[in-house]
Phi, psi and omega in degrees: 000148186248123153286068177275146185220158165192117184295127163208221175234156171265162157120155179290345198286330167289319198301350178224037160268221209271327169290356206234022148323322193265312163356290166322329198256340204270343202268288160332304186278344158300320214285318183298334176258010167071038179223164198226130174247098188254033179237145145237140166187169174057006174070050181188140165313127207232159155195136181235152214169170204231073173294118154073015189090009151225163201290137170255127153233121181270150172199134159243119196291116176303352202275011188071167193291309183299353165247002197327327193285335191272002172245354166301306179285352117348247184354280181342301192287312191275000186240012177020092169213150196211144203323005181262005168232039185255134148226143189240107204260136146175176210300173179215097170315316208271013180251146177262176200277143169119333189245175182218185170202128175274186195175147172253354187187172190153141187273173193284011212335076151122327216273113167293003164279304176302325159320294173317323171265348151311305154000264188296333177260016195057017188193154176251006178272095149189174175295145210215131160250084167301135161254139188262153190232007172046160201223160188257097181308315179294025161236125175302125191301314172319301173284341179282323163274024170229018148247185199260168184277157185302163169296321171313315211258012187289326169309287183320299198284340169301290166322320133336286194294339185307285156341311178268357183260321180270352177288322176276326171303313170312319218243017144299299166252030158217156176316181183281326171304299161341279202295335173304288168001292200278314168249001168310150160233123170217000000 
């Protein structure tokens, strides 16, 4: 079984800021498996489905960003699945809008959704797909990641989301190393 999550905040108030990247991508990646997330369980938006012959679950977690690791550790627990069938998509300021990076392990640097699923798994060692949102210095990185992108950048992020909804599709059915190969950009 494949876990994919992509972190954000619910609500239309949220929906097209900088933080709400993995969402943006988690959106995409339904459209791309033909699937809906027509579920809340699990403290998340849910959709489940059968890719290439393995069971899929996409979820975008209802707890706000900062809780994200407590609708993860749900899943884990009722489906004894463990971080090696977790992928996780979401922003990364330190990346410009448009690219993206994948990674297999790795600390939360500064981001607080991702603590949070460390946390809840007890390790950081799991698949990680950053999107990027590039960052403002005359802005506290707290106000920045909630607001939305600019009109210059919708190209680049658009593309960005494309890209990273199809990097997770790929690492349905390949390894991760594979798929890093294949969508690192660099």
């Amino acid at each position: 079984m494949k876990i994919i999550i992509g972190l954000g905040n619910p609500g239309k108030k949220y929906e097209n800021t900088r933080h709400n990247a993995g969402f943006m991508v988690m959106d995409a990646l339904a459209a791309l498996c033909d699937l809906s997330f027509d579920q809340e369980k699990f403290s998340a938006y849910f959709a489940k489905g059968k890719i290439h012959g393995e069971d899929v679950i996409l979820m975008k977690p209802t707890t706000y960003m900062n809780n994200s690791g407590f609708a993860l550790r749900q899943v884990l627990d009722f489906y004894k699945e463990s971080s090696e069938d977790v992928l996780i998509i979401y922003d990364d300021i330190d990346l410009p809008v448009g690219k993206i990076r994948l990674r297999q392990k790795g600390s939360a640097g500064g981001h607080n959704g991702i603590k949070s699923i460390i946390q809840a798994m007890g390790t950081s060692t799991f698949d990680r797909i950053r999107v990027g949102t590039s960052r403002d210095p005359q802005i506290p990185i707290i106000q920045w990641v909630l607001t939305n992108f600019k009109s210059e950048e919708k190209e680049d992020l658009h593309k960005a989301i494309d890209a990273a909804a199809h990097a997770a599709y790929y690492a349905i059915d390949h390894t991760f190393s594979q798929t890093m190969n294949q969508y690192n950009q660099k």
